[in-house]
C-alpha positions as CSV (number, residue, x, y, z in Angstrom):
1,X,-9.1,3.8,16.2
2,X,-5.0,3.7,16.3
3,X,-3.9,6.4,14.4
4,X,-1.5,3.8,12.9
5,X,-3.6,1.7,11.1
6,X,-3.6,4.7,8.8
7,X,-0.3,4.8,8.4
8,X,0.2,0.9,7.6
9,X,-3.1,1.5,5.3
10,X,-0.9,4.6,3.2
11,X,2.3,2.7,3.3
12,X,1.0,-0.5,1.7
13,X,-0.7,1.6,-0.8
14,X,2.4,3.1,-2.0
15,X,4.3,0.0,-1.8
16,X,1.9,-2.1,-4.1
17,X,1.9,1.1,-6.5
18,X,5.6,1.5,-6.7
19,X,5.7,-2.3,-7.6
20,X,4.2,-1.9,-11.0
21,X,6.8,0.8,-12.5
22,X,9.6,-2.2,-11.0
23,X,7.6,-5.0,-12.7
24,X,7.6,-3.3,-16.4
25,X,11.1,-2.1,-15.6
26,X,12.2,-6.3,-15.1
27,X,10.4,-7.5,-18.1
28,X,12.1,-4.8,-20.4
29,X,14.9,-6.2,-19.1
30,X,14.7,-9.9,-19.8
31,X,14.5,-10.0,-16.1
32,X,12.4,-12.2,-13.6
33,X,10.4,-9.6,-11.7
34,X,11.3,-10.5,-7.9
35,X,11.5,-7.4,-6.5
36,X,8.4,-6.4,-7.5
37,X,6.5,-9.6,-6.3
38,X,8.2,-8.8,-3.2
39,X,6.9,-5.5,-3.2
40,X,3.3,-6.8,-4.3
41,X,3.2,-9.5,-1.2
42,X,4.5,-6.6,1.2
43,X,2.0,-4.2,0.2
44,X,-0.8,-6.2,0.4
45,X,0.0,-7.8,3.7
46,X,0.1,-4.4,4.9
47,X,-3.5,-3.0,3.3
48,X,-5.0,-6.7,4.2
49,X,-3.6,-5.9,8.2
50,X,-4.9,-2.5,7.9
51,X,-8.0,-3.0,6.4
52,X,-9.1,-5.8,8.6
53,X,-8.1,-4.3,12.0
54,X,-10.3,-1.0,11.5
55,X,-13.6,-1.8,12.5
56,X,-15.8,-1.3,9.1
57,X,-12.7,-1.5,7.4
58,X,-11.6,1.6,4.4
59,X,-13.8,2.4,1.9
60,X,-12.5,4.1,-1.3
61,X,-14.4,7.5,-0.9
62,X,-12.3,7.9,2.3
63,X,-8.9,6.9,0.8
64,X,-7.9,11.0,-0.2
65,X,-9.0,11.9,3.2
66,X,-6.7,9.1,5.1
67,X,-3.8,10.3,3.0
68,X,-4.1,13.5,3.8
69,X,-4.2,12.7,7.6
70,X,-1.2,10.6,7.2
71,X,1.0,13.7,5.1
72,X,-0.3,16.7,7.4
73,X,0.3,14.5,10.6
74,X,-3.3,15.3,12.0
């Protein structure tokens, strides 16, 4: 399995998550959240790509466990 499916898999995850915070952030404002839909179409491009390239895909018990091989570089 490439070692950079992981990597896409983390990345989206923190994109889509960091979208939220930007969403509330443009509705206090009076704004029209782009940014954040931006961020919500990137993200989950990315954990689609990921997800359907690994064979078996992620499962959510293994999430912690990718992350950690994505921050310690293993």
């Amino acid at each position: 399995m490439p070692e950079y499916l992981d990597l896409i898999m983390v990345l989206g995850v923190c994109i889509f998550s960091l979208s939220f915070p930007s969403m509330v952030g443009a509705f206090s404002r009076g704004a029209p959240p782009r940014a954040a839909i931006l961020a919500i179409f990137i993200g989950g491009l990315m954990i689609l790509y990921a997800n359907s390239s690994r064979p078996g895909g992620y499962s959510a018990a293994e999430m912690p466990q990718v992350f950690a091989r994505v921050v310690a570089g293993i």
